[in-house]
PDB file of N, CA, C and O in Angstrom:
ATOM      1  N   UNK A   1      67.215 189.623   0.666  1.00  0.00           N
ATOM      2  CA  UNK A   1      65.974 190.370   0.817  1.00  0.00           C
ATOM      3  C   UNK A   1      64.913 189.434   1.385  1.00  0.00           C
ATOM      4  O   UNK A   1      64.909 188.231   1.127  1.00  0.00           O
ATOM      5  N   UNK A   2      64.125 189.957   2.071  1.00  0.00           N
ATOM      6  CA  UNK A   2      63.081 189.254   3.034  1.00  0.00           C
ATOM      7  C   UNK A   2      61.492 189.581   2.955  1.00  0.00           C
ATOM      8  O   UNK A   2      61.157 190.468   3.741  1.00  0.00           O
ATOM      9  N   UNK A   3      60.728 189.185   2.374  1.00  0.00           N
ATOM     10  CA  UNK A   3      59.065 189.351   2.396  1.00  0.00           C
ATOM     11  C   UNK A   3      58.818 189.942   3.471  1.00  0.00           C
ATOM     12  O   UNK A   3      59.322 189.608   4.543  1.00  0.00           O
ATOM     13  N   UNK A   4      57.913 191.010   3.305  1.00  0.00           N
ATOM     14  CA  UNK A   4      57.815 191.637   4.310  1.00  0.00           C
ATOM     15  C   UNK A   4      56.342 190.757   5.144  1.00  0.00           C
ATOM     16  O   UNK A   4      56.142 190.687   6.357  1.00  0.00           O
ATOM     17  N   UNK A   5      55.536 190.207   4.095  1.00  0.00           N
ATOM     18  CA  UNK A   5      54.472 189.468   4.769  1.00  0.00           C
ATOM     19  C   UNK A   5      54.840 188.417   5.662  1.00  0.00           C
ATOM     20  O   UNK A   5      54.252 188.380   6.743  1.00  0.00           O
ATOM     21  N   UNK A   6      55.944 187.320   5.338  1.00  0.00           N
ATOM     22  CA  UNK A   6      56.255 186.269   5.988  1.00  0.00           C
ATOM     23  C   UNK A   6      57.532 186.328   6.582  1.00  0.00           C
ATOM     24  O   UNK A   6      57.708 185.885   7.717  1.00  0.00           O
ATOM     25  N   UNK A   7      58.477 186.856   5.892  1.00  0.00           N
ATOM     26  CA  UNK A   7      59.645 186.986   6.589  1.00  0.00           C
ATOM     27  C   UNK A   7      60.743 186.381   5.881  1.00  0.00           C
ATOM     28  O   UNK A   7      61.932 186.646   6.062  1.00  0.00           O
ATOM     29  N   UNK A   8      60.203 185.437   4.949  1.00  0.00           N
ATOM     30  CA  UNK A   8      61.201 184.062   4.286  1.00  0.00           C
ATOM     31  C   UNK A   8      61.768 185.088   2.854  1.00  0.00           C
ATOM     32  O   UNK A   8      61.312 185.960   2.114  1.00  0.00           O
ATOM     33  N   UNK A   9      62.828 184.449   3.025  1.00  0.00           N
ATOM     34  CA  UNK A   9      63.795 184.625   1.464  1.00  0.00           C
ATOM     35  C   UNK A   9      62.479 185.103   0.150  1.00  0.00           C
ATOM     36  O   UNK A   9      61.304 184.738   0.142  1.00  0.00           O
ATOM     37  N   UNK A  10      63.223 186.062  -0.918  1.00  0.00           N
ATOM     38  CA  UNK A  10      62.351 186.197  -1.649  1.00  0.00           C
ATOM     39  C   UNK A  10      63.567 185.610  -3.162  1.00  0.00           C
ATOM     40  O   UNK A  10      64.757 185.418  -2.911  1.00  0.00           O
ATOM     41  N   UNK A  11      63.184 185.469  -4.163  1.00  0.00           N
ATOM     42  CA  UNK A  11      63.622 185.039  -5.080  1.00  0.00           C
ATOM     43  C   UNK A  11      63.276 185.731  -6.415  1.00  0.00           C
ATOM     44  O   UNK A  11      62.093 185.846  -6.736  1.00  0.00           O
ATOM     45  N   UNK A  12      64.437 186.276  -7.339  1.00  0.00           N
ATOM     46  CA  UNK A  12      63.930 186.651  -8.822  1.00  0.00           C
ATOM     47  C   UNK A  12      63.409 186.102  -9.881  1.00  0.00           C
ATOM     48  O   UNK A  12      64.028 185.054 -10.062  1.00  0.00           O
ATOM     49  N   UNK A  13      62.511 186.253 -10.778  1.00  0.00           N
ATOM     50  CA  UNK A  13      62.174 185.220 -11.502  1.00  0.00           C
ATOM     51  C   UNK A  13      61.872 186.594 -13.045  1.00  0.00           C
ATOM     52  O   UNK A  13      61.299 187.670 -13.221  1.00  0.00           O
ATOM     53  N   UNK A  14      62.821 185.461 -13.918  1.00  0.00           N
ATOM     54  CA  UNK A  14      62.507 186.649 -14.841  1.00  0.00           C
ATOM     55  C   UNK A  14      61.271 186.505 -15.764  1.00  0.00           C
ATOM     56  O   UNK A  14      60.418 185.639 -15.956  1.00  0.00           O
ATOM     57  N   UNK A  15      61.524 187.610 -16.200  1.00  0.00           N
ATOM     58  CA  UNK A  15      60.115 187.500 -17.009  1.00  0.00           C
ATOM     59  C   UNK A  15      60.113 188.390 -18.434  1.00  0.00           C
ATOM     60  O   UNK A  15      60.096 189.600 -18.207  1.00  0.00           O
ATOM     61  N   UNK A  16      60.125 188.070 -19.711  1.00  0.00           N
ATOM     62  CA  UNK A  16      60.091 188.871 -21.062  1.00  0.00           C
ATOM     63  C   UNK A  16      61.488 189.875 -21.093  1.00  0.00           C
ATOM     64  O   UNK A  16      62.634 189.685 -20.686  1.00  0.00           O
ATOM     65  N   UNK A  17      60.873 190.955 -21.727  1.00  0.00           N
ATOM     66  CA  UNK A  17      61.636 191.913 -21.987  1.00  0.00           C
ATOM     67  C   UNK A  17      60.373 193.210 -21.821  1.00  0.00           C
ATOM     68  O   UNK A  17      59.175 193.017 -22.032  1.00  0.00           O
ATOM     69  N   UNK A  18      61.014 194.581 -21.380  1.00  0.00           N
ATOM     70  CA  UNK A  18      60.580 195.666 -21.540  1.00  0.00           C
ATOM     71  C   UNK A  18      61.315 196.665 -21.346  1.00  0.00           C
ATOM     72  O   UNK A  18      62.367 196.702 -20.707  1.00  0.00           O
ATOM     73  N   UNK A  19      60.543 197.880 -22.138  1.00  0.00           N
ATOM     74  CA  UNK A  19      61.243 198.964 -22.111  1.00  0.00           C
ATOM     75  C   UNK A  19      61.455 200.024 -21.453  1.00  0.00           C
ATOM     76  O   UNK A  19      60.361 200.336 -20.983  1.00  0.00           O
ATOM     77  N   UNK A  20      62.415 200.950 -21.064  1.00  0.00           N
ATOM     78  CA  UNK A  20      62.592 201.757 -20.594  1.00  0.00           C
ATOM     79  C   UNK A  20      62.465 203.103 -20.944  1.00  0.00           C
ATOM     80  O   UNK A  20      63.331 203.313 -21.793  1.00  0.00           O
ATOM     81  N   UNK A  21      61.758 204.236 -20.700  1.00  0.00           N
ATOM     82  CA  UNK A  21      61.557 205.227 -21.156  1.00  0.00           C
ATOM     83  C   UNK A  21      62.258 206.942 -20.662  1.00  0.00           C
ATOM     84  O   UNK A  21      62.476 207.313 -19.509  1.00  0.00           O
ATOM     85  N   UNK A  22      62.335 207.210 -21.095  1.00  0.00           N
ATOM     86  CA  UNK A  22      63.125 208.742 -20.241  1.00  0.00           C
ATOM     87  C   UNK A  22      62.520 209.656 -20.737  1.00  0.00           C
ATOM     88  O   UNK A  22      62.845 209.662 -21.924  1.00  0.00           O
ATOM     89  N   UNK A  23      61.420 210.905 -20.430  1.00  0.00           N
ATOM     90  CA  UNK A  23      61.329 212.172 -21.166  1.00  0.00           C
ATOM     91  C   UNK A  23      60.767 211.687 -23.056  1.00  0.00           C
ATOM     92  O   UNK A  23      60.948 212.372 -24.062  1.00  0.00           O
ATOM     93  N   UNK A  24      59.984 210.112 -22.946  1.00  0.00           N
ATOM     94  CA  UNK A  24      58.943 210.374 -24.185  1.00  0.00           C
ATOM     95  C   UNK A  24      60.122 209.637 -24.974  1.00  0.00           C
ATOM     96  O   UNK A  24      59.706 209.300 -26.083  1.00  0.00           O
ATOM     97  N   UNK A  25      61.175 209.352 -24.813  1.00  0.00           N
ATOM     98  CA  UNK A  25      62.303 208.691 -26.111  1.00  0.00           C
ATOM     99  C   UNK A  25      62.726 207.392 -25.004  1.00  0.00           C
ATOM    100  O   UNK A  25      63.109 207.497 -23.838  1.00  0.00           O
ATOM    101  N   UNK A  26      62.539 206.339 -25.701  1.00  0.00           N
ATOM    102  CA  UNK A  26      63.113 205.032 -25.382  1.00  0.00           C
ATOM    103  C   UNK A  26      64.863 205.128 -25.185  1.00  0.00           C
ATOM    104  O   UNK A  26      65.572 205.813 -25.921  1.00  0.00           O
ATOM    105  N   UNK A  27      65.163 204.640 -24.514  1.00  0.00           N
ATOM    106  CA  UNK A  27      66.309 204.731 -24.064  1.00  0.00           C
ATOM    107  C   UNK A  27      67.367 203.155 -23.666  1.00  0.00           C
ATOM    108  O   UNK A  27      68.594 203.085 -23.600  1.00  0.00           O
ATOM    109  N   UNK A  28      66.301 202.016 -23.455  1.00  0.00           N
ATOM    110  CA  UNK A  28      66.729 200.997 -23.288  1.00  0.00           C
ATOM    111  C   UNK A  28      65.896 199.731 -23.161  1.00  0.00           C
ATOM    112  O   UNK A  28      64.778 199.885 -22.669  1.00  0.00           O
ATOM    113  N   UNK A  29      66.161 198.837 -23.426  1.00  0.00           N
ATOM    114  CA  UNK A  29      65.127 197.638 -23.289  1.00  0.00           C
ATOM    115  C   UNK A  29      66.189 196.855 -22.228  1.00  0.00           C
ATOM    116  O   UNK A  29      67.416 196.857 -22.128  1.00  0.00           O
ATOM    117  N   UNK A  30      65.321 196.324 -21.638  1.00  0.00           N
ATOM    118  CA  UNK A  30      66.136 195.309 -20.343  1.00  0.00           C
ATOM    119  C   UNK A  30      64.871 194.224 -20.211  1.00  0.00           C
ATOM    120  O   UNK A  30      63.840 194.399 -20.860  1.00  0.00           O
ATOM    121  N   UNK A  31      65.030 193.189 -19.391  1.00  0.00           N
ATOM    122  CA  UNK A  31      64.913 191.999 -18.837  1.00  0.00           C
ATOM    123  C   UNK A  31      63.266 192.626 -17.718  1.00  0.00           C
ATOM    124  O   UNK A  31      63.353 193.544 -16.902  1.00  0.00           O
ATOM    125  N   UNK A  32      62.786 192.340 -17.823  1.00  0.00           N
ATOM    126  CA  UNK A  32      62.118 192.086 -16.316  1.00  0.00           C
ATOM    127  C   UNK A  32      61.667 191.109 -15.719  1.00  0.00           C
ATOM    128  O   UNK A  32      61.224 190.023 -16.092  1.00  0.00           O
ATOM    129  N   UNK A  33      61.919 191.910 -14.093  1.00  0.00           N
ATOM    130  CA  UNK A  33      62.174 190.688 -13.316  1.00  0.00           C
ATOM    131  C   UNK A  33      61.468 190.933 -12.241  1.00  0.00           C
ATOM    132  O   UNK A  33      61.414 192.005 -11.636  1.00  0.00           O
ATOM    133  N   UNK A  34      60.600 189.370 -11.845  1.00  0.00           N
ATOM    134  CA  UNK A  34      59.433 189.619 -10.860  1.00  0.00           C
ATOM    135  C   UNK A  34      59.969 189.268  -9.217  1.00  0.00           C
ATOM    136  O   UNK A  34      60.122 188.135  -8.760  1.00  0.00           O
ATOM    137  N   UNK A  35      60.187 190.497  -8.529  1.00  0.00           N
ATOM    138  CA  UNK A  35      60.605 189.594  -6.930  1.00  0.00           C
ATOM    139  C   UNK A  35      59.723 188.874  -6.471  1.00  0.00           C
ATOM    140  O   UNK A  35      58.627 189.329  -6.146  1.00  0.00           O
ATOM    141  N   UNK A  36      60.066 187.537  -6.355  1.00  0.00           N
ATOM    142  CA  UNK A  36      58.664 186.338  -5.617  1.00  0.00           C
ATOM    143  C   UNK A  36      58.752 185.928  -4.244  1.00  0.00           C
ATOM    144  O   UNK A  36      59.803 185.288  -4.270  1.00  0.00           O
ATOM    145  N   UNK A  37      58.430 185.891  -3.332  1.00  0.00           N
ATOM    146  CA  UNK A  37      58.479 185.219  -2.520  1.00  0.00           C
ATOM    147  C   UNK A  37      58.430 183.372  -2.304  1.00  0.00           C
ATOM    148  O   UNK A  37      57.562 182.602  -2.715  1.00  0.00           O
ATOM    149  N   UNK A  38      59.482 183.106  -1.646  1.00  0.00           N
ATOM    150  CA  UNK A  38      59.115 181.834  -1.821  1.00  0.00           C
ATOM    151  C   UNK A  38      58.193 180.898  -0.935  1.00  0.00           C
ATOM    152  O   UNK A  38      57.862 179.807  -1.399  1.00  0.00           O
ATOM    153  N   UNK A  39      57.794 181.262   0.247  1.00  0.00           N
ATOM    154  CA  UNK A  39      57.118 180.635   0.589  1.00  0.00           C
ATOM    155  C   UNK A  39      55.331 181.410   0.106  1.00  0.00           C
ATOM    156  O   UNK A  39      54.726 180.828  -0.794  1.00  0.00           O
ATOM    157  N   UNK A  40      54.827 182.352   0.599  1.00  0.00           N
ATOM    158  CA  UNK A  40      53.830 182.831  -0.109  1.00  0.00           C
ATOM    159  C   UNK A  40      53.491 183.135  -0.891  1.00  0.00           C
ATOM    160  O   UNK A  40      52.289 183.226  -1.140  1.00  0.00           O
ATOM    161  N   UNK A  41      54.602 183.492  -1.793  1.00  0.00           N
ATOM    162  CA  UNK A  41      54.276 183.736  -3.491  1.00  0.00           C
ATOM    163  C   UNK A  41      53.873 184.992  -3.955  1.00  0.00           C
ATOM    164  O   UNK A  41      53.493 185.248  -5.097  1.00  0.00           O
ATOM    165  N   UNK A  42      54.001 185.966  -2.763  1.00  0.00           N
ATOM    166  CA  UNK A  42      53.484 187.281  -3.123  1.00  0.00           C
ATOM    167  C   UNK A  42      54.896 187.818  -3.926  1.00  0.00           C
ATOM    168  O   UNK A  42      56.098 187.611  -3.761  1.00  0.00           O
ATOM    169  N   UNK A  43      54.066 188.637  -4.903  1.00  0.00           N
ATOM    170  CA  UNK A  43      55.466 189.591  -5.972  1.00  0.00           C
ATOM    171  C   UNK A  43      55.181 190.935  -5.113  1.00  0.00           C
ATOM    172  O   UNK A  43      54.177 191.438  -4.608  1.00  0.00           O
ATOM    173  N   UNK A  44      56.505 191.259  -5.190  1.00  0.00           N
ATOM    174  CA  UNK A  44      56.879 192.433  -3.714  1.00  0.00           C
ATOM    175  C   UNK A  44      57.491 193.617  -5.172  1.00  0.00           C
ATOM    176  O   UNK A  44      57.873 194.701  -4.731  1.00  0.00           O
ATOM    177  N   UNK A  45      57.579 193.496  -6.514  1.00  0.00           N
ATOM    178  CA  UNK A  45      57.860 194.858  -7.462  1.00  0.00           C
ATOM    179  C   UNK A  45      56.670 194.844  -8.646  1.00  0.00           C
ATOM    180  O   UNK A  45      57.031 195.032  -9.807  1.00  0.00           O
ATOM    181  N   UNK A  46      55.539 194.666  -8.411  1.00  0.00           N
ATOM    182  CA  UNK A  46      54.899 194.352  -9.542  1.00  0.00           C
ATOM    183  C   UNK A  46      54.055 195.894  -9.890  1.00  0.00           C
ATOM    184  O   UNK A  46      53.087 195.985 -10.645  1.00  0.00           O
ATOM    185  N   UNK A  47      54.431 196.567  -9.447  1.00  0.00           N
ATOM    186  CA  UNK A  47      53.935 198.108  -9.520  1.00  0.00           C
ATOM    187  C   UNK A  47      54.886 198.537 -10.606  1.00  0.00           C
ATOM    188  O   UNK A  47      54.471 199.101 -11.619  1.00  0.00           O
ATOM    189  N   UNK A  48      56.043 198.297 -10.419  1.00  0.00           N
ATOM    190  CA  UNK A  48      57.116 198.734 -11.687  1.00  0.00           C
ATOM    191  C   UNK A  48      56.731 197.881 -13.056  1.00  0.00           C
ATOM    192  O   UNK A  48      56.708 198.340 -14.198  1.00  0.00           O
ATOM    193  N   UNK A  49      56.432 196.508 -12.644  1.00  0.00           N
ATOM    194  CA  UNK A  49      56.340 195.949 -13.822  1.00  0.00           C
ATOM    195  C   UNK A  49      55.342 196.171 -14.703  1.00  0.00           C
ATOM    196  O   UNK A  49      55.504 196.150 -15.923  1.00  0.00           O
ATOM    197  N   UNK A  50      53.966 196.455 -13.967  1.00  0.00           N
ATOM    198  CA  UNK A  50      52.909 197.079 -14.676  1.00  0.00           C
ATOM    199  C   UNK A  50      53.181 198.140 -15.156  1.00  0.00           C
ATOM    200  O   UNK A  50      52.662 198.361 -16.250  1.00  0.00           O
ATOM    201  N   UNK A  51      53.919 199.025 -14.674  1.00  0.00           N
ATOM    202  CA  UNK A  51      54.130 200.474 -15.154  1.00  0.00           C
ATOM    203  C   UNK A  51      55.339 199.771 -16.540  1.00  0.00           C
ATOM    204  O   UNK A  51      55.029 200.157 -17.667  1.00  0.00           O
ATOM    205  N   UNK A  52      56.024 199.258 -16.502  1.00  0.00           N
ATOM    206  CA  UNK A  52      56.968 198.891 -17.803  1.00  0.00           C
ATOM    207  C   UNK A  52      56.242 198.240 -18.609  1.00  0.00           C
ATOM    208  O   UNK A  52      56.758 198.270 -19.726  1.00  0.00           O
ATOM    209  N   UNK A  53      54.844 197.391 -18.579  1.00  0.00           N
ATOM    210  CA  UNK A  53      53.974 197.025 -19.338  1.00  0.00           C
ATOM    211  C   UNK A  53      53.478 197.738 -20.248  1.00  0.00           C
ATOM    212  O   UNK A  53      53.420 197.681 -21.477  1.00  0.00           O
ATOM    213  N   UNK A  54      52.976 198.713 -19.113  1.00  0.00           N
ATOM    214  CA  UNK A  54      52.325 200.176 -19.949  1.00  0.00           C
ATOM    215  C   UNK A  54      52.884 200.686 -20.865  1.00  0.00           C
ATOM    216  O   UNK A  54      52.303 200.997 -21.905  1.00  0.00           O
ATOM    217  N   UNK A  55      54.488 200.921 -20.581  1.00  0.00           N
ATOM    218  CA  UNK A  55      55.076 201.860 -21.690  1.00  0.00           C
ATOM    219  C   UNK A  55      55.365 201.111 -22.556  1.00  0.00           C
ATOM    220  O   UNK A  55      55.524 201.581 -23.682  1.00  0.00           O
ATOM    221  N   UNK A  56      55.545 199.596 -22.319  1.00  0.00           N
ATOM    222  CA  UNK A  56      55.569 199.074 -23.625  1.00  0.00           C
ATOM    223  C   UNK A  56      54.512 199.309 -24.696  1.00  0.00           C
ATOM    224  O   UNK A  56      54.588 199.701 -25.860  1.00  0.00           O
ATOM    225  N   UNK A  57      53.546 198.955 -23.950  1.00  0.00           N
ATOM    226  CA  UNK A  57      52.102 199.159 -25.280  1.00  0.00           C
ATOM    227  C   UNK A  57      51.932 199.975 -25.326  1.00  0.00           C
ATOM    228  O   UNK A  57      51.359 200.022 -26.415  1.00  0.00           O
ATOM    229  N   UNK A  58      51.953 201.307 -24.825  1.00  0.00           N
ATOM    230  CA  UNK A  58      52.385 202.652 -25.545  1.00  0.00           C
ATOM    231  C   UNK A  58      53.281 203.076 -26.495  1.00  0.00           C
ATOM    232  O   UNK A  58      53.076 203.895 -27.390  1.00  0.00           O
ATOM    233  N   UNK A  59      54.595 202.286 -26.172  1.00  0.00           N
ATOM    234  CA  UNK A  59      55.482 202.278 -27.345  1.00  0.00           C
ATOM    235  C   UNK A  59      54.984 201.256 -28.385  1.00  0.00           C
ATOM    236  O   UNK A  59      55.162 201.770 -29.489  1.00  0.00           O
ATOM    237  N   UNK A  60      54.573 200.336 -28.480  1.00  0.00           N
ATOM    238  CA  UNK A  60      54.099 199.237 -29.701  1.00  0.00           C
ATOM    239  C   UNK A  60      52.904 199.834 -30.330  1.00  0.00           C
ATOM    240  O   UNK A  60      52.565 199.383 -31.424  1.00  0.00           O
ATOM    241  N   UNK A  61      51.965 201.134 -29.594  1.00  0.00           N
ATOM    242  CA  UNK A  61      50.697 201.402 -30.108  1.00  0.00           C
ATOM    243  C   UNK A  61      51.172 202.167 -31.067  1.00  0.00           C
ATOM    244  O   UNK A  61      50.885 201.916 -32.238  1.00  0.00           O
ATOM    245  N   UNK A  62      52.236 203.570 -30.621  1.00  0.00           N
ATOM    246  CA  UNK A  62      53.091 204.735 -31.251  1.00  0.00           C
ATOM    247  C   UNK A  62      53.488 204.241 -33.150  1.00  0.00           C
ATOM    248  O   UNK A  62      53.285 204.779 -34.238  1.00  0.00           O
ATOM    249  N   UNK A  63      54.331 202.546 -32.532  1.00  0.00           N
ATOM    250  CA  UNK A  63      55.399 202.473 -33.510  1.00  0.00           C
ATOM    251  C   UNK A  63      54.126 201.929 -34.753  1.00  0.00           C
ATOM    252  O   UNK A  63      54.417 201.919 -35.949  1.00  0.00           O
ATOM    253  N   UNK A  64      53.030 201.594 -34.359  1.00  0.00           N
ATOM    254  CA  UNK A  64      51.885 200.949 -35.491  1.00  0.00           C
ATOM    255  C   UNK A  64      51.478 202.223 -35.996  1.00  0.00           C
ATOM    256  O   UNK A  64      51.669 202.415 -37.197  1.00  0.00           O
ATOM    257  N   UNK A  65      51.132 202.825 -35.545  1.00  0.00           N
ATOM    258  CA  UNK A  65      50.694 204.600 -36.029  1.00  0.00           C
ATOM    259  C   UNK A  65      51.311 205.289 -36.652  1.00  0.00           C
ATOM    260  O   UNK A  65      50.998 206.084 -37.538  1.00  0.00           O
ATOM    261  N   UNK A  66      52.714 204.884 -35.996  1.00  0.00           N
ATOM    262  CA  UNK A  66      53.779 205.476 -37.361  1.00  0.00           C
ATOM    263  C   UNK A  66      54.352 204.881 -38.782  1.00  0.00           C
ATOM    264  O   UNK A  66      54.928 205.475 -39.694  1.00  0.00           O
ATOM    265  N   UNK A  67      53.979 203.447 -38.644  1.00  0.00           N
ATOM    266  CA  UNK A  67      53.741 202.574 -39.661  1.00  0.00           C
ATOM    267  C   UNK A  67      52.351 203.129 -40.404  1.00  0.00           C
ATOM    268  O   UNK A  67      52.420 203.802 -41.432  1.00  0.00           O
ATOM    269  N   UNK A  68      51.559 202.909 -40.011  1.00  0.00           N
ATOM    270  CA  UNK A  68      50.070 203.329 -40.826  1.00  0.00           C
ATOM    271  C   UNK A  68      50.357 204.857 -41.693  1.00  0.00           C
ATOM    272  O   UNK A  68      50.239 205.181 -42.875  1.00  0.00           O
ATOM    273  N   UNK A  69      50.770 205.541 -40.509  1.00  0.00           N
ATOM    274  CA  UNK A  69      51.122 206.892 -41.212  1.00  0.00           C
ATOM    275  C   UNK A  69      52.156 207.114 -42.436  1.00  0.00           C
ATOM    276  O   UNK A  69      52.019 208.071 -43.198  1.00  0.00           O
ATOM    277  N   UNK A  70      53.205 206.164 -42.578  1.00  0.00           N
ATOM    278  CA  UNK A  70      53.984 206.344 -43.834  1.00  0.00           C
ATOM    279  C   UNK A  70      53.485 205.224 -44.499  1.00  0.00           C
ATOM    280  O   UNK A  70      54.411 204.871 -45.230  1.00  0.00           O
ATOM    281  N   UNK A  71      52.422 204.371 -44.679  1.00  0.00           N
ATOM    282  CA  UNK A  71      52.148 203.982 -45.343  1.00  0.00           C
ATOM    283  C   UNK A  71      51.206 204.808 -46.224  1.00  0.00           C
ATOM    284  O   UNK A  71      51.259 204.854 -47.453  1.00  0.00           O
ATOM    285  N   UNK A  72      50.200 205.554 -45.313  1.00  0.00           N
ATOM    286  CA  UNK A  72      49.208 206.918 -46.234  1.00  0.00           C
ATOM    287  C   UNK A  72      50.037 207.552 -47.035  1.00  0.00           C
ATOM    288  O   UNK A  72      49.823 207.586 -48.247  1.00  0.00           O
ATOM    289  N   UNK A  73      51.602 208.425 -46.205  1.00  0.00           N
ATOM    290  CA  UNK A  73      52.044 208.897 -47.160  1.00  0.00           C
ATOM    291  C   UNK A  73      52.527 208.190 -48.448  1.00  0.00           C
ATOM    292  O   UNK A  73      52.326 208.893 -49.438  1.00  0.00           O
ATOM    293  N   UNK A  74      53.044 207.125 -48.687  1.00  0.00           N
ATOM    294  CA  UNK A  74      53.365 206.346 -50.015  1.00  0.00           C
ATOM    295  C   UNK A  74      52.326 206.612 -50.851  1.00  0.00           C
ATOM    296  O   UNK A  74      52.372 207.145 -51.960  1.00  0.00           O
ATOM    297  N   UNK A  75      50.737 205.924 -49.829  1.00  0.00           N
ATOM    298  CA  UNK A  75      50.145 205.800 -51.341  1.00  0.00           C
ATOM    299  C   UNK A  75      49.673 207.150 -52.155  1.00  0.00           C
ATOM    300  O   UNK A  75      49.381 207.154 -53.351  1.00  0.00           O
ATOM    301  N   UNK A  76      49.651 208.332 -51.255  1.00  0.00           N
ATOM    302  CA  UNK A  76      49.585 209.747 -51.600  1.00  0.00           C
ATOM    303  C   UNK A  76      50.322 210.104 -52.516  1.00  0.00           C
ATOM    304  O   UNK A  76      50.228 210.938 -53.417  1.00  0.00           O
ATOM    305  N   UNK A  77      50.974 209.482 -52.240  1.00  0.00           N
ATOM    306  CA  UNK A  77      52.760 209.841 -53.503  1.00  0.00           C
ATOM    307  C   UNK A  77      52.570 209.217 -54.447  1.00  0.00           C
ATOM    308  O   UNK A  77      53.204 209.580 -55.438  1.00  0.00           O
ATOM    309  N   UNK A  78      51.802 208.225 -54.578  1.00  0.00           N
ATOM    310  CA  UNK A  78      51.869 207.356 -55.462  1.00  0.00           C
ATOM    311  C   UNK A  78      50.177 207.823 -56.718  1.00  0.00           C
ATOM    312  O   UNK A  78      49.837 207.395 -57.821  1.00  0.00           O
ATOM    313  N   UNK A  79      49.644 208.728 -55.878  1.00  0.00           N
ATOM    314  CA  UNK A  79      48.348 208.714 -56.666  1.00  0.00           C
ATOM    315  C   UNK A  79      48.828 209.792 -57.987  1.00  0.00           C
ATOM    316  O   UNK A  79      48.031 210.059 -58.887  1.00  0.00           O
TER     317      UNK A  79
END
């Protein structure tokens, strides 16, 4: 694959983990990975990666809310 700005080789570089989403239900966590260019350094997929950012902290905001929420219910149960 070839930069479209310069022309030179581009290179993968990974980066964390994020998740994958389908229709509101997680479906998979994978690797992400930034295409770099090597001589200019421009990232040629970083539109996906922001968008897999997103659903991560959408999914990490969800899974705290649903923590908080069975924690209310306990102590409800418990009064």
């Amino acid at each position: 694959m070839k930069c479209p700005d310069c022309g030179c080789e581009v290179y993968i570089k990974k980066h964390g983990r994020g998740i994958v989403k389908r229709r509101g239900k997680v479906i998979d966590v994978k690797d992400i990975e930034f295409i770099q260019c090597k001589k200019c350094g421009k990232y040629l997929n970083t539109e996906k990666i922001v968008d897999n950012l997103r659903i991560l902290a959408e999914y990490m905001l969800q899974m705290e809310i649903n923590e908080r929420l069975e924690e209310r219910k306990e102590l409800t149960k418990c009064k």
